[in-house]
C-alpha positions in Angstrom: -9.8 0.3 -10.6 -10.7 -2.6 -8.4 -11.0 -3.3 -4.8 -10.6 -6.3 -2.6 -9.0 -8.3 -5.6 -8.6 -11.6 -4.7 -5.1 -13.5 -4.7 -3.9 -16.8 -3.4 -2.5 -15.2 0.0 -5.1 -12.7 0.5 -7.0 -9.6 -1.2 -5.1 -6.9 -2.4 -7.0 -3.3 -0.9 -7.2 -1.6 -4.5 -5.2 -2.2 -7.9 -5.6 0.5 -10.8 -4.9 -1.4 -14.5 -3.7 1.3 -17.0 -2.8 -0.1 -20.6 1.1 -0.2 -19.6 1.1 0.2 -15.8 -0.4 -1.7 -12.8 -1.1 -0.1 -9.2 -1.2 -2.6 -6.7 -1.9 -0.5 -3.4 -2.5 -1.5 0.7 -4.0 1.0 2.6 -3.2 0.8 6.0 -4.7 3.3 9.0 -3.1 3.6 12.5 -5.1 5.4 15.5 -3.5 8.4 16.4 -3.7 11.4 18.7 -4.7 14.5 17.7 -1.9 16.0 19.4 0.7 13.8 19.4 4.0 14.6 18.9 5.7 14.9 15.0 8.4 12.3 16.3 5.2 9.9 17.2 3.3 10.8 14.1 6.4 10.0 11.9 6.9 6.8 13.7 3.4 5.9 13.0 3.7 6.3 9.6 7.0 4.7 9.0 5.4 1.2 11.0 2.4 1.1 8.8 4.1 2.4 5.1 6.9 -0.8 6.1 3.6 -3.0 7.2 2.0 -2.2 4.2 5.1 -2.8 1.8 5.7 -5.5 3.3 2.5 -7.4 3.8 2.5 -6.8 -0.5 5.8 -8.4 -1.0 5.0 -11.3 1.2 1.9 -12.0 0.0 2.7 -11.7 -3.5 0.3 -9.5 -4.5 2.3 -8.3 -7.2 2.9 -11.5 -8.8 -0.2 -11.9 -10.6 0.5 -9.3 -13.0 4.5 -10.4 -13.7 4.2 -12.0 -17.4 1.6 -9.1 -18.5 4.6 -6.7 -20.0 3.3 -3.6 -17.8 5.3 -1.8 -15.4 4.5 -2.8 -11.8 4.3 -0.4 -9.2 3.6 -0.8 -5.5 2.0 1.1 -3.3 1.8 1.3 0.5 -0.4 4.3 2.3 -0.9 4.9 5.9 -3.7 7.3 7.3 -3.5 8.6 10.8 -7.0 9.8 11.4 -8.8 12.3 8.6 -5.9 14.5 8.3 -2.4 13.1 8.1 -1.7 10.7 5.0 1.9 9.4 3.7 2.6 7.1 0.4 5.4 5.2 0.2 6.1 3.5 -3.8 8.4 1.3 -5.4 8.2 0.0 -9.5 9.2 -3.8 -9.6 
């Protein structure tokens, strides 16, 4: 497992190497209120999983593992404070 791993268009957050299968992941947290709404909370979420996904297919953080024969998987999380968490993947 690293952290902060360095690509041409940024730093991926964390990537986990297994011997057939690469986690690249972006973490992304979004201040909310303790008492906000679901409807608000699940808006949050959906913004900062579709930041997250999409800030690693811009940058192409994935693309320094194509050509290594593993299985590719992406990862987006978004934290809402300590509590609420969502992970949204997708294998390349």
């Amino acid at each position: 497992m690293d952290a902060e791993v360095s690509v041409a268009k940024g730093r991926i957050d964390a990537v986990l190497e297994l011997d057939d299968t690469v986690y690249v992941m972006e973490f992304k947290y979004n201040d909310c209120a303790p008492d906000a709404t679901p409807e608000v909370k699940q808006k949050l979420f959906e913004d900062s999983l579709s930041q997250g996904m999409t800030q690693i297919r811009e940058a192409g953080y994935h693309e320094k593992y194509a050509g290594t024969g593993k299985e590719v998987h992406l990862a987006a999380f978004a934290f809402l404070g300590r509590s609420d968490i969502e992970m949204r993947s997708v294998i390349l």
